[in-house]
Backbone as a printed PyTorch tensor [residue, N CA C, xyz], in Angstrom:
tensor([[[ 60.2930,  55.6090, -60.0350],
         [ 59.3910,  55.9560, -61.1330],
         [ 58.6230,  57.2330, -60.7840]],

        [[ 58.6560,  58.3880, -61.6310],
         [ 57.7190,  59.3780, -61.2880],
         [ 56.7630,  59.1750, -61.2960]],

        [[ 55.5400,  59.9460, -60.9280],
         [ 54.0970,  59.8820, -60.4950],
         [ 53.6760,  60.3960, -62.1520]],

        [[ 52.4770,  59.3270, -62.4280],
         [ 51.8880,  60.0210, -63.8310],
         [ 50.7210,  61.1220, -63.2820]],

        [[ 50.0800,  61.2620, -62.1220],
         [ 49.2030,  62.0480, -61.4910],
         [ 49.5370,  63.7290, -61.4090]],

        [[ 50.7410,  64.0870, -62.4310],
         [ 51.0550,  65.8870, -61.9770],
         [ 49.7270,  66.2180, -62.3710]],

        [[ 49.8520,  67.7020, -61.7560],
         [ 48.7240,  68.2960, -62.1990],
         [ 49.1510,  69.2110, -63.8170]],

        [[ 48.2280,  69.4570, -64.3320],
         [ 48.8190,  70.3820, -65.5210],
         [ 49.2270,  71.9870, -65.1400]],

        [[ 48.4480,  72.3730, -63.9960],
         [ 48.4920,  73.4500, -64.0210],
         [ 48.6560,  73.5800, -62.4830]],

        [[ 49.8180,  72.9630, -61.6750],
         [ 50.4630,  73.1940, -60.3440],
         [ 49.7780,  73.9880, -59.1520]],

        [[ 49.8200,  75.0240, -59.9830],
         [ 48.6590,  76.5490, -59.3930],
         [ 47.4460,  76.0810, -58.9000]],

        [[ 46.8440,  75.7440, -59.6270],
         [ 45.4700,  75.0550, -59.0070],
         [ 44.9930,  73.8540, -58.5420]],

        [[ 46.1830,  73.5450, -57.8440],
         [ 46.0010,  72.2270, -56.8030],
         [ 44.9670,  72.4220, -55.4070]],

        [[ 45.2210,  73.4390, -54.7550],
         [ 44.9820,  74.1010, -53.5630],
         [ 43.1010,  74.6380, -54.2740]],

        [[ 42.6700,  75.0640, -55.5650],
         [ 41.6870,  75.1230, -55.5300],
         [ 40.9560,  74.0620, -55.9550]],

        [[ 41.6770,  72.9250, -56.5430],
         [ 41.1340,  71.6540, -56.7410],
         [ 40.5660,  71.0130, -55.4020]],

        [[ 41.2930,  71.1680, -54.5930],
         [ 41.3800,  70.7990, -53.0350],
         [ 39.8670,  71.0520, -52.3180]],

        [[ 40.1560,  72.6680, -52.6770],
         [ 38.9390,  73.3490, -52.2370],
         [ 37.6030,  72.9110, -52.7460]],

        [[ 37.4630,  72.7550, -54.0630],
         [ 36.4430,  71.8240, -55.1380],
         [ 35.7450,  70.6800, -54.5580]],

        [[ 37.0120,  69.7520, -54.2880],
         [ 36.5280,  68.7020, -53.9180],
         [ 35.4790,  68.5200, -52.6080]],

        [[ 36.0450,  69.0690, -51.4780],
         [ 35.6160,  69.3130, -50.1250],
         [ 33.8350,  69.9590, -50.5650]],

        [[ 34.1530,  71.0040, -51.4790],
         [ 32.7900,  71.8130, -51.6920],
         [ 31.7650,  70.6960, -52.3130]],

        [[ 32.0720,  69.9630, -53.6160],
         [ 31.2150,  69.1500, -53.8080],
         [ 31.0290,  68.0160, -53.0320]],

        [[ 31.8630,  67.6780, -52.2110],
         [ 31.4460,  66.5780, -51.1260],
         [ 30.5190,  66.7340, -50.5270]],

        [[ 30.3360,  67.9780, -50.0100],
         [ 29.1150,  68.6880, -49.2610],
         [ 27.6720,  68.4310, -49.9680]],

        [[ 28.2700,  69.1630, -50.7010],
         [ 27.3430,  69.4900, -51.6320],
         [ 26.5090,  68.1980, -52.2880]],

        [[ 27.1330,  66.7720, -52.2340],
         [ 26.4510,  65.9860, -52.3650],
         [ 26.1360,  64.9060, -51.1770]],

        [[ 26.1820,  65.1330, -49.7780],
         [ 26.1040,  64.5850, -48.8930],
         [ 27.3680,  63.6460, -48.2650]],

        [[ 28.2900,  63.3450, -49.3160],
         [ 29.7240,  62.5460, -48.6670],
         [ 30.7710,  63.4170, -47.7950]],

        [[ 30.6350,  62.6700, -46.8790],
         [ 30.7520,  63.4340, -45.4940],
         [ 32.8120,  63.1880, -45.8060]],

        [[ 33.0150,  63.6910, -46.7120],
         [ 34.5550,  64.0020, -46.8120],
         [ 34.7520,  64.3760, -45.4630]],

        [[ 36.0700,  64.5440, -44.9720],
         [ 37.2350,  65.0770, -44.5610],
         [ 38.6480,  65.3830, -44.4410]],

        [[ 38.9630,  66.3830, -44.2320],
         [ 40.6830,  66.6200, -44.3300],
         [ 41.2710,  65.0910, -43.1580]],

        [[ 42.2730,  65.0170, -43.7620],
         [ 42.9050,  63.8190, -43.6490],
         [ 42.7350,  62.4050, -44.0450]],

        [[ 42.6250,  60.9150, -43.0990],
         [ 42.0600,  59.9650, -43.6840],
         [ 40.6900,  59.7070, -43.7980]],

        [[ 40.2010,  58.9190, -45.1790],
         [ 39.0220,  58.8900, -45.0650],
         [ 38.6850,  57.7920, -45.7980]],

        [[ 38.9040,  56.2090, -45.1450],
         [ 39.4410,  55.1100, -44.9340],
         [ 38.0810,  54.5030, -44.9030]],

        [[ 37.2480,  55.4250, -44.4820],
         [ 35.6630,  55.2310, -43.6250],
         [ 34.5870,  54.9870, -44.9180]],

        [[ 35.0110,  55.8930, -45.9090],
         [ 34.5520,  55.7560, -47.3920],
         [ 34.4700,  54.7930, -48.1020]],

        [[ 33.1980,  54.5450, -48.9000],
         [ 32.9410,  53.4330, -49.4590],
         [ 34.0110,  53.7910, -51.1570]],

        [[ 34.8280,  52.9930, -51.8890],
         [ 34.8420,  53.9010, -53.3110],
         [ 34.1790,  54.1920, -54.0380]],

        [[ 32.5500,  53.4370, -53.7980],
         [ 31.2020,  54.5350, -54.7410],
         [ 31.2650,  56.0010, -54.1970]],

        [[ 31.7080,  55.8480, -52.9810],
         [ 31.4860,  57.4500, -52.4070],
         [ 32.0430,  58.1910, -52.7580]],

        [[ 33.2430,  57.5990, -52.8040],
         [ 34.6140,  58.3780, -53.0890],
         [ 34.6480,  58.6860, -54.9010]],

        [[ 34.3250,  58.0450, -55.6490],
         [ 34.0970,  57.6900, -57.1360],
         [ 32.9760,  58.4950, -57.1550]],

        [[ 31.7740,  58.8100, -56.4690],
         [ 30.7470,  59.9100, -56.8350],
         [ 31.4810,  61.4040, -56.5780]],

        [[ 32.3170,  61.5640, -55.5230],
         [ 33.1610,  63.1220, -55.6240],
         [ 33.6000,  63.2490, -56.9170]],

        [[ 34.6780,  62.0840, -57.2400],
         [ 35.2730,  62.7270, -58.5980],
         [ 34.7610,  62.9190, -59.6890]],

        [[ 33.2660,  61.7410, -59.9100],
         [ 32.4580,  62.1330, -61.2320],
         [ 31.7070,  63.1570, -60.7060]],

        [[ 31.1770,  63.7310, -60.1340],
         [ 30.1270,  64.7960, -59.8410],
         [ 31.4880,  65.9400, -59.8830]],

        [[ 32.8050,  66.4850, -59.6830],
         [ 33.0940,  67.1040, -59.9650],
         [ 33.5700,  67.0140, -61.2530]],

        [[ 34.1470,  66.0450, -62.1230],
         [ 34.2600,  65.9590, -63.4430],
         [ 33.2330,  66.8990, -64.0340]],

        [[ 31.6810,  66.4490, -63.7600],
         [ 30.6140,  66.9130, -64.6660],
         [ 30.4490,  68.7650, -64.4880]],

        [[ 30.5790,  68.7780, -63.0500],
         [ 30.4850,  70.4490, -62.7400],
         [ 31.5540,  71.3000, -63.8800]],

        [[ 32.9480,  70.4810, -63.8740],
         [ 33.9170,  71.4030, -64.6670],
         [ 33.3360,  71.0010, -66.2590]],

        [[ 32.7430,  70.1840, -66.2350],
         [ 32.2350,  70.2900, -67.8230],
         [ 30.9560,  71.2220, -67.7480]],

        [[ 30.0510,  70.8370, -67.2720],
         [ 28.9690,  71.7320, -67.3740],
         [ 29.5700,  73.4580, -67.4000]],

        [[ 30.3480,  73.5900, -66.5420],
         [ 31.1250,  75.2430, -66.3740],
         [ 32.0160,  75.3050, -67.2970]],

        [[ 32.6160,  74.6110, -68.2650],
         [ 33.3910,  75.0800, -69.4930],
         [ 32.3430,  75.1120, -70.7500]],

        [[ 31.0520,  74.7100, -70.6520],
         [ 30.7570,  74.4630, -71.6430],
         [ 29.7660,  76.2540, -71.5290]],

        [[ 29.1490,  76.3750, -70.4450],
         [ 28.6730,  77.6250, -70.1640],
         [ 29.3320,  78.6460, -70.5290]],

        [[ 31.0930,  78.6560, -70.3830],
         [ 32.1670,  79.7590, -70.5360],
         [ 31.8000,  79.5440, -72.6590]],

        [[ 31.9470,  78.1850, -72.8050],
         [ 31.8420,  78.0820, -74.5400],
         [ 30.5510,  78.8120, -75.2240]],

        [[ 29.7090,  78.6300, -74.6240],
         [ 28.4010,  79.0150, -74.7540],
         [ 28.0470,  80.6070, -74.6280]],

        [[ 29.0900,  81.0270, -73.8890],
         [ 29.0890,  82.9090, -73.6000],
         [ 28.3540,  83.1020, -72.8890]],

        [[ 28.5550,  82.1840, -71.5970],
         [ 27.0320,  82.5610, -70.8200],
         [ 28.1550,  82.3600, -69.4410]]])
């Protein structure tokens, strides 16, 4: 069975990557490259909504002309 997880836009996997790591920081979850087993899934579930909201807040700024 293929993976339903492609990305849409292939190209920006590697800066998705980069994203993630940055807002990890950025909100104290001590991410790292490789396993990270050590993570609670609130922790892990606060990376992906706190970056969800950043790419909304930043498309809506690009909508906004700002």
């Amino acid at each position: 069975m293929a993976s339903r997880n492609r990305k849409a836009v292939p190209e920006a996997m590697e800066a998705l990557e980069r994203f993630k790591y940055e807002v990890a920081n950025e909100i104290g979850v001590p991410l790292k490259r490789g396993y990270n087993g050590d993570l609670t899934s609130a922790e892990n579930g606060y990376v992906g909504g706190y970056m969800v909201k950043k790419m909304i807040e930043a498309q809506e700024r690009k909508m906004a002309g700002r």
